[in-house]
C-alpha positions as CSV (number, residue, x, y, z in Angstrom):
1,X,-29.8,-55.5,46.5
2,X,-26.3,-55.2,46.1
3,X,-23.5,-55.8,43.1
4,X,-22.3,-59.2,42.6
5,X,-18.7,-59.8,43.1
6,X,-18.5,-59.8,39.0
7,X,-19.9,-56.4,39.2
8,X,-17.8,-54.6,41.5
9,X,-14.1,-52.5,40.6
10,X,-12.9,-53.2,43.4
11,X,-11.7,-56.4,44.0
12,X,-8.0,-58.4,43.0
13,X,-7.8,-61.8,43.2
14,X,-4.6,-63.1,45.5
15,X,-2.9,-66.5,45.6
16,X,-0.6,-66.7,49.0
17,X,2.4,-68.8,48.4
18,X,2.7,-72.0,50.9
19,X,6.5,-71.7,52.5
20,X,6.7,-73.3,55.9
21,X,10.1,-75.2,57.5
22,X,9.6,-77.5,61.0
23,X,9.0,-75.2,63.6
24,X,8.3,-72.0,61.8
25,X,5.7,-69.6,63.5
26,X,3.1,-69.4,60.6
27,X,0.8,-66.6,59.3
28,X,-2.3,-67.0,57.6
29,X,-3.2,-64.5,55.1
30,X,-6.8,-63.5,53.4
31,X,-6.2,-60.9,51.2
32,X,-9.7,-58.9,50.0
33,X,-10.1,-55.6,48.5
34,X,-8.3,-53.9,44.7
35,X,-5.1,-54.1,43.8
36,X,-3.8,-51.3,45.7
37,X,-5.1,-53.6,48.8
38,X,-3.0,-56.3,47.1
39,X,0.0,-54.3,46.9
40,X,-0.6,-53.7,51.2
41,X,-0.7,-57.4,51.6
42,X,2.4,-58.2,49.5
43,X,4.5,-55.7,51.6
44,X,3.2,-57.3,55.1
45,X,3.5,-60.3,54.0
46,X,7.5,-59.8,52.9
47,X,7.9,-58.0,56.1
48,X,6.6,-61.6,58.3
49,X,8.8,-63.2,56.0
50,X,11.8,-61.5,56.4
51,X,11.2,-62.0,60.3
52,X,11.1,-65.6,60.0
53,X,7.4,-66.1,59.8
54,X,5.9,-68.7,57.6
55,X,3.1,-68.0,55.3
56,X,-0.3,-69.9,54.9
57,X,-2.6,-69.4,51.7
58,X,-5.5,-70.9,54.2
59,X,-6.6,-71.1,57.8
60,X,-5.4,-74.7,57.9
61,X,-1.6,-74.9,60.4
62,X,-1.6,-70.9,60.5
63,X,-1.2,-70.1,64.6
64,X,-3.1,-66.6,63.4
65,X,-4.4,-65.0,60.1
66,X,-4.4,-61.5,58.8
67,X,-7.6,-60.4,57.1
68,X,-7.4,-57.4,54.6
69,X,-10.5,-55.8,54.1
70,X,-11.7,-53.4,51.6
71,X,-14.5,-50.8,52.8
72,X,-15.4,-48.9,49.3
73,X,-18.9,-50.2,48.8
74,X,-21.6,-51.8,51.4
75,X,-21.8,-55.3,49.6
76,X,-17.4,-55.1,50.1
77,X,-17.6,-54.2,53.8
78,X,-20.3,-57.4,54.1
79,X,-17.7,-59.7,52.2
80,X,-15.1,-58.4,54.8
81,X,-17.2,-59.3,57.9
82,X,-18.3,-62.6,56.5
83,X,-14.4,-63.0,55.8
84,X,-13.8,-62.4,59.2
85,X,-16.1,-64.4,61.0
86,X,-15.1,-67.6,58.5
87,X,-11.4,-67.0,60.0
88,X,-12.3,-66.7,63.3
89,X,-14.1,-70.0,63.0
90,X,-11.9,-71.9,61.3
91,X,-8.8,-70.2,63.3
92,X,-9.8,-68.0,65.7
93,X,-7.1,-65.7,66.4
94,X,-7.5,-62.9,63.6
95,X,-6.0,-59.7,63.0
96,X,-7.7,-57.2,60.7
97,X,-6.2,-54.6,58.6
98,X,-7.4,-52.6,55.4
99,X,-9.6,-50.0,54.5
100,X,-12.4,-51.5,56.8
101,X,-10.3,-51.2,59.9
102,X,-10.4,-47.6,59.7
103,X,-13.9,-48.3,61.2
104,X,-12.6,-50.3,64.4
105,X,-15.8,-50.0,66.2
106,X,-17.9,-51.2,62.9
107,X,-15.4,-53.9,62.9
108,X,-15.6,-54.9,66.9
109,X,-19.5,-54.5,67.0
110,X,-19.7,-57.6,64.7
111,X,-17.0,-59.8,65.6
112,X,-15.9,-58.9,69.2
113,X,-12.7,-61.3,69.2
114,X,-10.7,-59.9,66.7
115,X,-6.8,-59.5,68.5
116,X,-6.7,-56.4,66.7
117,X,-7.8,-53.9,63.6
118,X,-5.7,-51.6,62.0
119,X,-6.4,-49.2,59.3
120,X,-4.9,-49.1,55.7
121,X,-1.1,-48.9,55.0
122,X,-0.5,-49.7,58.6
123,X,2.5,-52.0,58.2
124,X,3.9,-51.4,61.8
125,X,0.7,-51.9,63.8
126,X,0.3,-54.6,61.8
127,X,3.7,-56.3,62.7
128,X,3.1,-55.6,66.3
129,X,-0.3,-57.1,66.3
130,X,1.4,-60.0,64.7
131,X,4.5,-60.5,67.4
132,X,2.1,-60.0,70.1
133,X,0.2,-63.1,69.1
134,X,2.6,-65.1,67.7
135,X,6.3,-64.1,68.7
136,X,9.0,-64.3,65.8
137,X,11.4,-66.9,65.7
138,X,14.1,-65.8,63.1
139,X,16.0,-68.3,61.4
140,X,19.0,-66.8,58.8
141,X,18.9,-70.0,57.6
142,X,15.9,-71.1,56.9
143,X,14.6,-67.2,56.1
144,X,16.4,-66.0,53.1
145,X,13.5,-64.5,51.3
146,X,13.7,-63.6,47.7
147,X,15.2,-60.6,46.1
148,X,11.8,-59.4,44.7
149,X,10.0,-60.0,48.4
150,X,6.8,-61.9,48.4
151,X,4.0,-61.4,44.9
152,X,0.7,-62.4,45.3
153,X,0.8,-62.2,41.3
154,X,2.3,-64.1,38.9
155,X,5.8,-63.8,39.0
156,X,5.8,-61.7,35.0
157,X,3.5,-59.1,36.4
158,X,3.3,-56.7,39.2
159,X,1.6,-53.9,40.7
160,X,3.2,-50.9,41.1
161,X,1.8,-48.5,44.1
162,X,3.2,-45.0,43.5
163,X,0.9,-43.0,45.7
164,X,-1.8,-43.3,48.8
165,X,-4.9,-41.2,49.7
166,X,-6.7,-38.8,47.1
167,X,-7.7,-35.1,46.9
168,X,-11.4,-35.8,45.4
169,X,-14.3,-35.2,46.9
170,X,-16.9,-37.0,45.3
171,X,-20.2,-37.5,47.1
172,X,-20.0,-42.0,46.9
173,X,-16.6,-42.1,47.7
174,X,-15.0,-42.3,51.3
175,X,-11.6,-43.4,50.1
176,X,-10.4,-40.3,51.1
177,X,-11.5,-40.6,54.6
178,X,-10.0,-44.2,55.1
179,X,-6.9,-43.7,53.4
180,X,-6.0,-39.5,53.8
181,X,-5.1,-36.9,51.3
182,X,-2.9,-37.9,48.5
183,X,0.9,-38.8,49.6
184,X,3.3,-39.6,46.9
185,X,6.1,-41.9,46.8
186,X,9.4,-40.3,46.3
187,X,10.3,-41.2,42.6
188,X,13.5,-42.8,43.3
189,X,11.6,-45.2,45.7
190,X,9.5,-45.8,43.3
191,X,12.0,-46.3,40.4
192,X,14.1,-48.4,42.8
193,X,11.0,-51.1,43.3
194,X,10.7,-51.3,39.8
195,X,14.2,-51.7,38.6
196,X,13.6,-54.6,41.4
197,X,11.2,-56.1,40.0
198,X,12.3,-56.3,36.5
199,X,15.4,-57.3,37.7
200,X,13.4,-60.8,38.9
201,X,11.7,-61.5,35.9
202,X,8.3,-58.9,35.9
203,X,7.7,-58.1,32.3
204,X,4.6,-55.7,33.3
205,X,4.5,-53.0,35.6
206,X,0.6,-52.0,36.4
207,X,1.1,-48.8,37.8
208,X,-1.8,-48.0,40.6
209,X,-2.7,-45.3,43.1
210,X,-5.9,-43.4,44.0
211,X,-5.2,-40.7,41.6
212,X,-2.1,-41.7,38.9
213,X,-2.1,-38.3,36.9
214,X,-2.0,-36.8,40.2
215,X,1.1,-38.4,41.4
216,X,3.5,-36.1,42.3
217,X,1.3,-32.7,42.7
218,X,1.5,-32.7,46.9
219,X,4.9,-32.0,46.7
220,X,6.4,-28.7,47.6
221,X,9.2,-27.0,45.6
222,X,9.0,-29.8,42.8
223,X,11.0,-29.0,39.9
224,X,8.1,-30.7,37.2
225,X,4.7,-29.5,37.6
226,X,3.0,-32.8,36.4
227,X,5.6,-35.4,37.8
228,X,3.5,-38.1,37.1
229,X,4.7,-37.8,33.2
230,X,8.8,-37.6,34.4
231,X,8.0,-40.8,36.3
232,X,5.6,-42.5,33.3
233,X,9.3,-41.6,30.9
234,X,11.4,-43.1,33.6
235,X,9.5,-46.2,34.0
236,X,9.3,-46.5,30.3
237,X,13.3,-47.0,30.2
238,X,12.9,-50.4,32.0
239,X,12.0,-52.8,29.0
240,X,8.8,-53.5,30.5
241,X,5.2,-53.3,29.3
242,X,4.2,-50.0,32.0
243,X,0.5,-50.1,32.0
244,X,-1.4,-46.9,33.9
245,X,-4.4,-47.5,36.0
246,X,-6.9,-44.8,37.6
247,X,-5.5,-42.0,35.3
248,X,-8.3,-39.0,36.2
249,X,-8.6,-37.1,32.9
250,X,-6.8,-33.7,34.0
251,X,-5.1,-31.4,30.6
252,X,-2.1,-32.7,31.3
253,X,-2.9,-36.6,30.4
254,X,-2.2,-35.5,27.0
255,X,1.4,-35.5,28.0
256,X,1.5,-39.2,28.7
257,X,0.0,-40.1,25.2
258,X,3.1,-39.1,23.6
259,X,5.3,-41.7,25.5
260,X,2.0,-44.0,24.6
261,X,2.6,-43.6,21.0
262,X,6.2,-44.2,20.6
263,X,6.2,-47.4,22.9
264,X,7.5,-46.6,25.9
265,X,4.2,-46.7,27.7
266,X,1.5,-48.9,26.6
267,X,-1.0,-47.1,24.7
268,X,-3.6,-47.9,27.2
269,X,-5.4,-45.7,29.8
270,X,-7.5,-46.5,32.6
271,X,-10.0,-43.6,33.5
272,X,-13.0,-43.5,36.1
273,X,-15.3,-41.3,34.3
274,X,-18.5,-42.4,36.1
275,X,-21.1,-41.0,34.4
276,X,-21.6,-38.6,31.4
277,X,-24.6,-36.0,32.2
278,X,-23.3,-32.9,33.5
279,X,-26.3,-32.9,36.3
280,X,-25.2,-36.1,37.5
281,X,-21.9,-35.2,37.7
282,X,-22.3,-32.7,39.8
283,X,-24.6,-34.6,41.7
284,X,-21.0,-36.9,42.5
285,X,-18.9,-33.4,42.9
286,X,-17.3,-34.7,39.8
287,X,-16.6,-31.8,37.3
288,X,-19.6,-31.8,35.0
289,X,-17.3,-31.6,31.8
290,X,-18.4,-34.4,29.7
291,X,-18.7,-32.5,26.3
292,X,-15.0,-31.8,26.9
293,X,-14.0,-35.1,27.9
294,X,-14.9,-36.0,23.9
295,X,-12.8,-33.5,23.0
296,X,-10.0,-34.6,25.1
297,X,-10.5,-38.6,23.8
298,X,-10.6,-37.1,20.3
299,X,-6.9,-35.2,20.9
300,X,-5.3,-38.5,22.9
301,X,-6.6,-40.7,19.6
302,X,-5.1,-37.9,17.3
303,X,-1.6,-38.6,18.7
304,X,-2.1,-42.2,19.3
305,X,-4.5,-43.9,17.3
306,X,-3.9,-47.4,18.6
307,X,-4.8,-45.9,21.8
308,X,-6.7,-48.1,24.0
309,X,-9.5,-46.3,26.6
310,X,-10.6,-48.5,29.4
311,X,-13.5,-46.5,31.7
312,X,-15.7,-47.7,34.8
313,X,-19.6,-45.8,35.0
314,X,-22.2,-46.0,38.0
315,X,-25.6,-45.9,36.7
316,X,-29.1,-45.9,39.3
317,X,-27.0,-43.0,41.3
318,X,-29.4,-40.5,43.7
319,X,-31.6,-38.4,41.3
320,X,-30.5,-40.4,37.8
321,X,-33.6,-39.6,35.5
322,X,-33.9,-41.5,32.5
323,X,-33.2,-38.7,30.8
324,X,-29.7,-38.1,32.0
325,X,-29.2,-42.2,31.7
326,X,-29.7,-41.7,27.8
327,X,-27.1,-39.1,27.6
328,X,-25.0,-41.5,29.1
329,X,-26.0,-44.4,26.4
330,X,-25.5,-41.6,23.9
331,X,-22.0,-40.6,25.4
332,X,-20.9,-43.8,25.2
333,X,-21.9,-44.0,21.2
334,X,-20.1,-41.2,20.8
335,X,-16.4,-42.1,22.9
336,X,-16.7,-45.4,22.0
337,X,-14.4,-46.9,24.4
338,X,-13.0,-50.2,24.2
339,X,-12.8,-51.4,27.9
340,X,-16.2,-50.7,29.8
341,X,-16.8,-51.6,32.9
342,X,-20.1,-51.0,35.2
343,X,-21.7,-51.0,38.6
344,X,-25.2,-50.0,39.9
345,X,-25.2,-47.4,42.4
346,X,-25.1,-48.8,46.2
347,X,-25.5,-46.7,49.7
348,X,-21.6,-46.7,51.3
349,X,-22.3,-46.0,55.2
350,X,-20.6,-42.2,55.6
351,X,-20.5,-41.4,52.1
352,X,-22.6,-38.1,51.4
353,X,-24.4,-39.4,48.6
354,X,-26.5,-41.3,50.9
355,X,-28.6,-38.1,52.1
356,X,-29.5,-37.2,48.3
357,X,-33.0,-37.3,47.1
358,X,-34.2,-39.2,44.4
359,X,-33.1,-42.6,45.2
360,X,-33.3,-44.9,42.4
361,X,-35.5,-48.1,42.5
362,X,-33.7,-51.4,41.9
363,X,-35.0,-52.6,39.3
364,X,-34.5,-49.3,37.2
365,X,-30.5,-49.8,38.2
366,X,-30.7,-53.4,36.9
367,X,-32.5,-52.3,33.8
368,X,-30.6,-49.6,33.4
369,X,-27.3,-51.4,34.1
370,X,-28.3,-54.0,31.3
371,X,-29.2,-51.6,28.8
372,X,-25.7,-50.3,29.3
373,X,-23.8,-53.3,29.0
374,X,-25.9,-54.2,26.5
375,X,-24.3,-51.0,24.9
376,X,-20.8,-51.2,25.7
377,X,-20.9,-54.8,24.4
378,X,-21.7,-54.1,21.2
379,X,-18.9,-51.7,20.8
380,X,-16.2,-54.0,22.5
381,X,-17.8,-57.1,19.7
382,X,-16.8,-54.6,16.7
383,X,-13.7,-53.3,17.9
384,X,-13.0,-56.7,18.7
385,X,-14.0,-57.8,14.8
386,X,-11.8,-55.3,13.5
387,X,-8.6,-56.9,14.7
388,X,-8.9,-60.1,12.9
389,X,-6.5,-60.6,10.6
390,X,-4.3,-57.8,12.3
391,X,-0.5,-59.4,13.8
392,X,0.0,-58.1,17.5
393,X,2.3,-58.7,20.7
394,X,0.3,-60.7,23.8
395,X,1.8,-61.8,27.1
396,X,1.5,-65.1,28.4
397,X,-0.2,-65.6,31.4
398,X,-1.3,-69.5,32.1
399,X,-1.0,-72.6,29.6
400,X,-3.4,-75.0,31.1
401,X,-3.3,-78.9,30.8
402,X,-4.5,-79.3,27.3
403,X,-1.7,-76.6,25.9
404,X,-4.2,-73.8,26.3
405,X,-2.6,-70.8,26.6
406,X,-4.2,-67.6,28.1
407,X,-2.7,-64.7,27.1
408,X,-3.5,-60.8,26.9
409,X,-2.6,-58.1,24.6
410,X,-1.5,-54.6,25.3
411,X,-5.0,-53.5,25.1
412,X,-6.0,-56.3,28.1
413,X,-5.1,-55.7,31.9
414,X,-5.2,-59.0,34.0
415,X,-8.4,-59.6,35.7
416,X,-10.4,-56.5,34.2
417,X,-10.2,-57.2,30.3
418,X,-10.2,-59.8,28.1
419,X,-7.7,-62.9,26.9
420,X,-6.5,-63.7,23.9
421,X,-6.1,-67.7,23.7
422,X,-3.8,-70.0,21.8
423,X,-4.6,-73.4,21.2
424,X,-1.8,-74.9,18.7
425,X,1.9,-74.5,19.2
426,X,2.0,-73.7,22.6
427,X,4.5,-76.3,24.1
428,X,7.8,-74.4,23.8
429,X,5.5,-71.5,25.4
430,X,5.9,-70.4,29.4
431,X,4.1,-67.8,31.2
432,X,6.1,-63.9,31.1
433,X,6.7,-64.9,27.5
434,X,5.7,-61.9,25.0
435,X,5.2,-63.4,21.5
436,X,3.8,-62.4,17.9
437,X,0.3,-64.0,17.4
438,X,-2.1,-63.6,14.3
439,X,-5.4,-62.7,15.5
440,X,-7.9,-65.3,13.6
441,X,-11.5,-65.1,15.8
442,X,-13.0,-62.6,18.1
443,X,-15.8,-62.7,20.1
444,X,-17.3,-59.9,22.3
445,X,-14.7,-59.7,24.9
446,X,-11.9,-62.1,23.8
447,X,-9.5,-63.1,20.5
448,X,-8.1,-66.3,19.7
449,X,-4.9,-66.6,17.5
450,X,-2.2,-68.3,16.3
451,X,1.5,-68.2,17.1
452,X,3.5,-65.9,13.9
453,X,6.5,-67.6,12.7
């Protein structure tokens, strides 16, 4: 049994524009995997564009297509390979990229006709597979491409890579074997993309890496020993909402909730903790400091009460006892988090995990996975309560055809968390637009309000 796509933290939904002039080579692009995957098919996709290749969201007119695959649990790598054979059945000439192609031969075993496979954050072996099978023809009329480069996300909000690879060990993980040790982007680089994309309209920077509060730390001879928080201040200079994903609780997080509290980063933080029982824990070679961990949500909420904590848990892994599954349940009573999210455990082929003892049986990770959510719903339904009646910011991000609009609040990254909706008033409305709303319902996962005048 594996996780349903719904399940799973590591997938980002991508919509590839349709540009194509008479005579264009053309480039199909699948894009699979989380956003940090996204981010990879963004700057491939600019790079083709810039070289006068024309993009296809489908299989449909592409003379070859670009699968990127995500490799991080069993039931991803399966999507991948049944992504790979649909393109090579509907297209035929298919070059694979991503986390997955740093397994060529598991690649190759099932699908023999691939052109090529490349691993993650490969742009130039990528760009050669695609001139070898379909030659550039560069146009400087017809291939002006836009300042901002090609988004597979709405034009108001973007993902912001600022590192690759991670130092972590931990037993179910092998994203440090396809993607390296942790390599940071210089922060000018970084600073430069996002005064870019502000510059074109973004009004959200989601700020992504393996490791966020570890950005900075594999540099030698750095003048700030936790540059992550230099580069969190910077960012916050830019007039955008700056959102931070896959923050690892180190001490020096509570650095960041400063800049959270006086509004120059949203008061929001995304942290993996995984699981709560110090046995378990170590179990994962995750430090077994869950006690603290309390303490350290205590101190962030002392500084910024409005502080919104957004977490992702595994339960059913190798040697769970029911036990240590409670202390989770009881953990989760006690941190009360607002943004839960939740997996059951799955085998990853070359993670370590997969030799422990104790396996869990299936049905005690669906019960167990239930009795969680169950859990974590009830808290997000009464934190949820509690903002009726309060007046708060949202971001626009879709009106649909009956005036709809679907929006999100600081507390609420795209995809993961839930909407806010507005149902009167909306026509003068567009999506990027920040407005005041009145919060008047709630429901477990999602408000509804009205616009303030």
């Amino acid at each position: 049994m594996s996780n349903p796509p719904d399940l799973r933290p590591d997938l980002a939904r991508a919509a590839v524009p349709s540009e194509r002039a008479e005579g264009q080579p053309t480039i199909g692009m699948v894009s699979l995997g989380c956003p940090k995957a996204l981010v990879d098919s963004e700057r491939i996709l600019t790079r083709l564009r810039a070289e006068g290749y024309a993009i296809s969201p489908d299989y449909s007119g592409a003379e070859a297509v670009i699968v990127n695959t995500c490799g991080f649990l069993d039931s991803a790598k399966a999507e991948s390979l049944d992504a790979i054979g649909e393109a090579l059945q509907e297209n035929g000439r298919v070059i694979v990229t991503g986390c997955l192609g740093a397994e060529p031969e598991y690649i190759t075993g099932a699908h023999p006709k691939v052109l090529a496979v490349t691993g993650p954050h490969q742009y130039e072996q990528v760009l050669d597979a695609v001139h070898h099978a379909v030659p550039p023809a560069p146009d400087p009329f017809v291939d002006l491409l836009p300042a901002q480069g090609i988004k597979l996300t709405p034009r108001h909000y973007s993902y912001l890579k600022i590192s690759e690879g991670c130092n972590h060990a931990c037993k179910f993980c092998i994203i440090p074997d396809m993607r390296g040790k942790l390599t940071s982007r210089p922060a000018r680089a970084v600073m430069r993309e996002a005064e870019k994309l502000v510059e074109n309209g973004v009004k959200e920077l989601l700020v992504i890496s393996q490791d966020t509060s570890a950005y900075g730390t594999d540099w030698r001879d750095r003048e700030s020993k936790f540059p992550i928080v230099d580069l969190a201040r910077d960012l916050g200079t830019l007039g955008a909402w700056v959102r931070l994903h896959y923050v690892y609780p180190y001490p020096h997080v509570r650095e960041l909730v400063p800049l959270m509290e006086t509004g120059s980063v949203l008061p929001y933080l995304d942290i993996p903790f995984q699981h709560a029982h110090p046995d378990t824990l170590k179990r994962m070679a995750r430090p077994a400091a869950a006690a603290r961990t309390l303490d350290e949500i205590a101190a962030w909420r002392s500084v910024c009460p409005d502080i919104t904590l957004r977490s992702t848990f595994i339960v059913g892994y190798p040697g769970e006892t029911e036990d240590e599954f409670q202390t989770l349940l009881d953990w989760l009573d006690e941190a009360q988090l607002d943004r839960v999210g939740c997996f059951q455990y799955e085998n990853v082929d070359g993670a370590r995990s997969n030799a422990l003892p104790d396996h869990v049986d299936e049905e005690i990770k669906a019960d167990r996975f239930h009795r969680f959510m169950e859990k974590a719903q009830a808290i997000s339904e009464a934190k949820l309560a509690a903002k009726v009646g309060q007046t708060i910011d949202v971001i626009v991000d879709d009106i649909d055809d009956e005036g709809i609009a679907t929006c999100r609040t600081m507390a609420d990254a795209p995809e993961i968390d839930g909407n806010l909706f507005i149902d009167e008033g909306t026509e003068e409305l567009s999506p990027g637009d920040i407005v005041s709303v009145e919060v008047d319902e709630a429901s477990e996962y999602d408000l509804w309000g009205k616009l303030t005048p």
